[in-house]
C-alpha positions as CSV (number, residue, x, y, z in Angstrom):
1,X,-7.6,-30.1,-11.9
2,X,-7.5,-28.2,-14.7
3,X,-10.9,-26.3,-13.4
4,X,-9.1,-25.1,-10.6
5,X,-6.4,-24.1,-12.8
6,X,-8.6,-22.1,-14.7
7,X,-10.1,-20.2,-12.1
8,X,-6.2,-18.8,-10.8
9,X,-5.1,-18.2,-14.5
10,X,-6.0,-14.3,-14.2
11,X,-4.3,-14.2,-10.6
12,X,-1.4,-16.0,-12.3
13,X,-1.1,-14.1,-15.3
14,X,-0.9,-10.3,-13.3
15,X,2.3,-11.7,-11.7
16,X,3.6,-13.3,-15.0
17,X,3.2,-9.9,-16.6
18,X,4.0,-7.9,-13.7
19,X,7.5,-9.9,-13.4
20,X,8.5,-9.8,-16.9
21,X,7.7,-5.8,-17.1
22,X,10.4,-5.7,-14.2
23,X,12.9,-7.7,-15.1
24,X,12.7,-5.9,-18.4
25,X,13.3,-2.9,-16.4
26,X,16.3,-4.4,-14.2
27,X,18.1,-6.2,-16.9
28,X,21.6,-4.7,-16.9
29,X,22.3,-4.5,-20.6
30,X,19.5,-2.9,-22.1
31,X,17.0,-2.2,-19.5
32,X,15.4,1.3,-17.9
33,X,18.3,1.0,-15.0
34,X,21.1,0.2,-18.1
35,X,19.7,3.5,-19.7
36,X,19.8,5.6,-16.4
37,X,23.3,4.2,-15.7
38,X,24.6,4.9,-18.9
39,X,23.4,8.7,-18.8
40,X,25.5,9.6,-16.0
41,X,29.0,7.8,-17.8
42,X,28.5,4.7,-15.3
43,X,28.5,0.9,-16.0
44,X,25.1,-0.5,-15.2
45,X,24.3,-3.2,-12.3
46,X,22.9,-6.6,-12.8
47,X,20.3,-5.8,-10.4
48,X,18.3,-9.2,-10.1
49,X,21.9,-10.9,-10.2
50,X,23.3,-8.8,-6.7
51,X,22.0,-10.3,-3.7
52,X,21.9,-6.3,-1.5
53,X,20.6,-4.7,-5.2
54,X,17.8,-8.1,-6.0
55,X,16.2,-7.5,-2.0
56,X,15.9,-4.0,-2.9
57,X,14.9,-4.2,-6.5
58,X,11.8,-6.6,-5.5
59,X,10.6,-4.4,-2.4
60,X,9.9,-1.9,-5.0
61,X,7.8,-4.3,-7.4
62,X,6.1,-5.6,-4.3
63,X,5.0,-1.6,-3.6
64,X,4.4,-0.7,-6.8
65,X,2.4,-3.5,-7.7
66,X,-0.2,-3.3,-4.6
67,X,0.0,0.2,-3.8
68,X,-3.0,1.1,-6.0
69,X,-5.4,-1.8,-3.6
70,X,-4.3,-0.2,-0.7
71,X,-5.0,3.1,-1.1
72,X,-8.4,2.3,-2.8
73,X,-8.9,0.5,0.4
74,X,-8.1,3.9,2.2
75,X,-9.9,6.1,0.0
76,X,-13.0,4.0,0.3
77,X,-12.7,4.3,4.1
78,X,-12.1,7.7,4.4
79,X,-15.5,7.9,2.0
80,X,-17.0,5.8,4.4
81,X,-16.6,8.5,7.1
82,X,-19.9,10.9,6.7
83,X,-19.9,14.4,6.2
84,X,-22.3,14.4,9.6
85,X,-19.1,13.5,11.4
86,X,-16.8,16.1,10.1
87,X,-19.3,18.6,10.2
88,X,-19.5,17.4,14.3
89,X,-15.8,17.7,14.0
90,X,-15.4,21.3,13.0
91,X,-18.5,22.5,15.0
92,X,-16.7,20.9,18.4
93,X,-12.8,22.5,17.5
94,X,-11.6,18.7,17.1
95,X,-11.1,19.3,13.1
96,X,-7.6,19.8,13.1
97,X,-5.2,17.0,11.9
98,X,-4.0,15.3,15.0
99,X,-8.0,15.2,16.4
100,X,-9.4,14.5,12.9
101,X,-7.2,11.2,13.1
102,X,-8.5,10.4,16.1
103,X,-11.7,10.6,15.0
104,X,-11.0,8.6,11.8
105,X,-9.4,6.0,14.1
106,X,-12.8,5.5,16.4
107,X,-15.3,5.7,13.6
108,X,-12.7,2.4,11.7
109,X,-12.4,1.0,14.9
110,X,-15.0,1.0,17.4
111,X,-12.9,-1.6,19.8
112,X,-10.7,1.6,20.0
113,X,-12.7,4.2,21.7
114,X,-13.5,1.6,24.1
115,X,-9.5,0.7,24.9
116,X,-8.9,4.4,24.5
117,X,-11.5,5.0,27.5
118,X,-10.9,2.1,29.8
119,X,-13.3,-0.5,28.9
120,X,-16.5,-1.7,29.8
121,X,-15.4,-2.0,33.2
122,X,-15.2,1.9,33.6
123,X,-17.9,2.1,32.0
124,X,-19.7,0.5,34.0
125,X,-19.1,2.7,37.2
């Protein structure tokens, strides 16, 4: 038990850490929000205490915290596409946006170009 425990302590400890930054940051009386309110002459929210504002408030920490993976996942993709391909791309008057998605879109997804053209079964004819 406490093996296993040891092994999800650093996945346990990024969301300990990432929740007490935020509700540092939401707390009413003295956090970032309080500051913000208080510079425009208004009375600050207790944002994790308001069921519309709490929703809200962890949508954001739920973005912010796994934005960063996702778009390393992205940019790694987008690497992953070779310069061969663009090249084709631009040589072939398919480099603008709208076709240069397209082309992303087979090259991640092979399944794709194969829905996007009927099939095997039209293929095959």
């Amino acid at each position: 038990m406490i093996f296993r425990a040891i092994f999800l302590l650093p996945y346990i400890l990024g969301e300990i850490v990432a929740g007490l930054i935020w509700r540092y940051m939401y707390d009413g009386n003295y956090g970032v929000v309080a500051v913000v309110y208080r510079w425009f002459g208004q009375e600050a929210p207790q944002v994790l205490a308001t069921q519309g504002w709490a929703t809200a408030a962890l949508l954001l920490v739920v973005v912010w915290k796994y934005f960063g993976f996702h778009m390393a996942l992205f940019v790694a993709g987008r690497q992953g596409i070779g310069d061969d391909v663009l090249e084709a791309a631009k040589k072939s008057g398919t480099f603008d946006k709208g076709k240069l998605r397209e082309v992303e879109k087979f090259m991640k997804d092979p399944a794709a170009w194969s829905k996007a053209h009927g099939g095997a079964a039209q293929a095959a004819e």
